[in-house]
C-alpha positions, 0 to 999 in steps of 0.5 A: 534343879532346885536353887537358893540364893541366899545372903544379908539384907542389902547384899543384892541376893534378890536381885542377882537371883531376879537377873539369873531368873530372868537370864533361865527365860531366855533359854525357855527352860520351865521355870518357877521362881519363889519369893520366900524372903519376908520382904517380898521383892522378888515381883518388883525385881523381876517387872511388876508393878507395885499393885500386880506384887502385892496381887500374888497370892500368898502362898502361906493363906493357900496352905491348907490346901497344899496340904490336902493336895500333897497328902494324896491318898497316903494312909501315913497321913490321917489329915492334912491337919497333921501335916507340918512344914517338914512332912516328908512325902510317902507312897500314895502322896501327890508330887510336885512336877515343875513342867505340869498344871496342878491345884497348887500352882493354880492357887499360888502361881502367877506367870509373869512374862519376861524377855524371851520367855515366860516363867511362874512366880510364887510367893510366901506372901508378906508378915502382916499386922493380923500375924504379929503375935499369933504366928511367926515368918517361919510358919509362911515360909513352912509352906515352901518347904512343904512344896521343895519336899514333894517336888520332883524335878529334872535336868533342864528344870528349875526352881529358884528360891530367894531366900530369906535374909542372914541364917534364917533360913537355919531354923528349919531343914530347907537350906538343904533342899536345894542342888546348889546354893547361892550365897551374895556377899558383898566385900566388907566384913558383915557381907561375908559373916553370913557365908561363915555361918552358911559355911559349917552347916555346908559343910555338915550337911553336903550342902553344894555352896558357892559365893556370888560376889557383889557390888565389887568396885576393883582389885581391892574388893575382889582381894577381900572376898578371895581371902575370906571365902577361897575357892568357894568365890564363883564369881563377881559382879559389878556395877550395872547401868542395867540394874539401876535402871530396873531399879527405877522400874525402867528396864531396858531390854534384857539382851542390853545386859553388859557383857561381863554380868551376862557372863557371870550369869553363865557361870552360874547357870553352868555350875547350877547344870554341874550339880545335877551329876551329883543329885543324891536322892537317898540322902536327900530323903534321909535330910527331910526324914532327919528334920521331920523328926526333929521338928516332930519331937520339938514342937510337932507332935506336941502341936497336933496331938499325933505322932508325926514320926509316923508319917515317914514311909521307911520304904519311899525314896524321892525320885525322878521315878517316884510313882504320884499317887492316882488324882482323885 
């Protein structure tokens, strides 16, 4: 399953998606998280301290070799210079599994011990001082959305994705990667104008989206968020003596968690679990197909110098069955 959180800066969408991370190790369930918000947080939120974070490597330094990896033996592909945040995979591209070893977690990934289980954490990496006018975020997150469009993953399996901030992540075709999308808001008027914006490229794009409401004090709040959201309001979650403590680097254990968050964090893996029913892998693939092409006659081809439109297999479909090209 793969699972975004998304939300304003400040809605707590890192930390609802660090405790539900950390509630998917309890259960022993294989597991990669990824940091894809330009602020980083998600180390720290799940147990690091500030020099094991800034130790991850970046996955955006490690892209040329995602790509060279992931491109396989495809005769599509003539180099894994021409490759793009949106190429599509094809017959004879190499693909990612959630449960396996490979050069790209090798490079990128970091198991990072929790309470009753063990998870691997990647990360885009931070927007530096060397990127200000040679590069923009987009180009670090590219290299996520490059591994979401060759992973192949089942029931049972989980990808959690901590997004980027507001509608970012609208500049390219990622927010429809996922099986269900998490959206934080808090009860106030800017907390919910993210999920309107969110709401109609739902709706365009049959992107599963439920609310996570955040920081609610009382009856007031969860009025609020009812009226302005309706039924795609999931759940609610409160104050959390737990939560502050780990925000001081001070965590209890994690079966110290209260109750009632305990339980919204079982909702959501459930309605997470629901979506797996309704996977549709043909549309999946014609979404990437979609926005590869889109970001070809953009900016794509003009940027490599091929016709990346031409990277698309008509005949490929991603696929639990999908066959990886031969390791070589």
């Amino acid at each position: 399953m793969k699972i975004g959180f998304v939300g304003k800066g400040g809605s707590g969408k890192t930390t609802l998606s660090s405790l539900f991370i950390r509630h998917l190790a309890t259960t022993g369930a294989p597991v990669v998280a990824v940091d894809a918000d330009i602020n980083q947080h998600l180390g720290p939120a799940l147990g690091l301290d500030d020099a094991e974070a800034a130790a991850l490597p970046p996955m955006g330094g490690h892209l040329p070799l995602i790509k060279e990896y992931l491109r396989g033996d495809n005769p599509r592909i003539a180099s894994a210079e021409t490759m793009i945040k949106t190429t599509p995979p094809g017959r004879g591209s190499r693909l990612l599994r959630v449960d396996e070893e490979n050069p790209v977690y090798a490079a990128c990934a970091r198991p990072v011990r929790l309470d009753g289980g063990e998870i691997r954490l990647m990360a885009t990496g931070p927007f530096t001082e060397s990127d200000l006018g040679v590069a923009c975020y987009h180009s670090k997150v590219g290299a996520v959305e490059l591994c979401l469009n060759h992973l192949v993953d089942g029931a049972g399996e989980y990808v959690v994705v901590d997004m980027t901030a507001g509608s970012d992540s609208f500049a390219s075709g990622m927010f429809t990667r996922f099986d269900m999308t998490f959206l934080v808001a808090e009860p106030t008027r800017k907390g919910v104008s993210v999920y309107r914006q969110y709401r109609e490229y739902a709706r365009d794009y049959g992107v599963a989206l439920r609310v996570v409401g955040n920081k609610v004090q009382g009856p007031d709040d969860l009025e609020f968020l009812r009226d302005e959201v309706g039924e795609d309001l999931l759940v609610t979650v409160g104050h959390s003596d737990w939560v502050r403590a780990m925000e001081k680097g001070r965590p209890p254990h994690f079966g110290a968690l209260e109750a009632e968050n305990r339980a919204a964090l079982e909702t959501l893996l459930a309605t997470a679990d629901a979506a797996y029913g309704l996977r549709d892998w043909q549309r999946y693939t014609r979404q990437m197909v979609h926005f590869h092409r889109k970001n070809a006659e953009s900016w794509g081809n003009e940027r490599t110098g091929a016709d990346l439109a031409a990277q698309i297999d008509p005949g490929f479909v991603l696929s639990e069955d999908a066959v990886l090209a031969l390791p070589g």
